[in-house]
N, C-alpha and C positions, 0 to 999 in steps of 0.2 A: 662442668664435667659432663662427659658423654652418656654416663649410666646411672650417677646419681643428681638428680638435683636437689642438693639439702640445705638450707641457710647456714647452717652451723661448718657444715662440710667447704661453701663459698668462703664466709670470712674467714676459717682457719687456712685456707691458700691464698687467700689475700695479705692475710695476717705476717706469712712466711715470702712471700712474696713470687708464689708460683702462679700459673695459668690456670682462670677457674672454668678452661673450655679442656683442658690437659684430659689425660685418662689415667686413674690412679686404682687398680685395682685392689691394692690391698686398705686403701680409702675406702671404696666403695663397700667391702668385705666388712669394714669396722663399722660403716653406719649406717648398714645393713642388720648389723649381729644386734648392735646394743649403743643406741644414741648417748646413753648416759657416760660411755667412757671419752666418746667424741667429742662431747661437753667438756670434760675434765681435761682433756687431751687440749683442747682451743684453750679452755681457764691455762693451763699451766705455761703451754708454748708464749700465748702472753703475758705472763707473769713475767716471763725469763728475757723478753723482749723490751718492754720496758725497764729491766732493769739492766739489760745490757746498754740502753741509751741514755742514762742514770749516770 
């Protein structure tokens, strides 16, 4: 990402399968405000990813 460089913010666009050079403003916005939702956001989008491959 151009604005944020955050671990948790890389593997959740990985995770979904987007560009983690991309520009994601309202990404940026969210792990900016409060990492803790960012976390739960990554936990859950995985959650649903695996079980979609299930």
């Amino acid at each position: 990402m151009t604005t944020t460089q955050n671990e948790t913010v890389t593997s959740l666009l990985k995770l979904v399968g987007l560009d983690v050079e991309g520009n994601y403003p309202a990404l940026d916005a969210l792990a900016k405000a409060d990492h803790r939702y960012l976390r739960d956001l990554k936990i859950n989008v995985g959650m649903c990813s695996t079980a979609a491959r299930h």
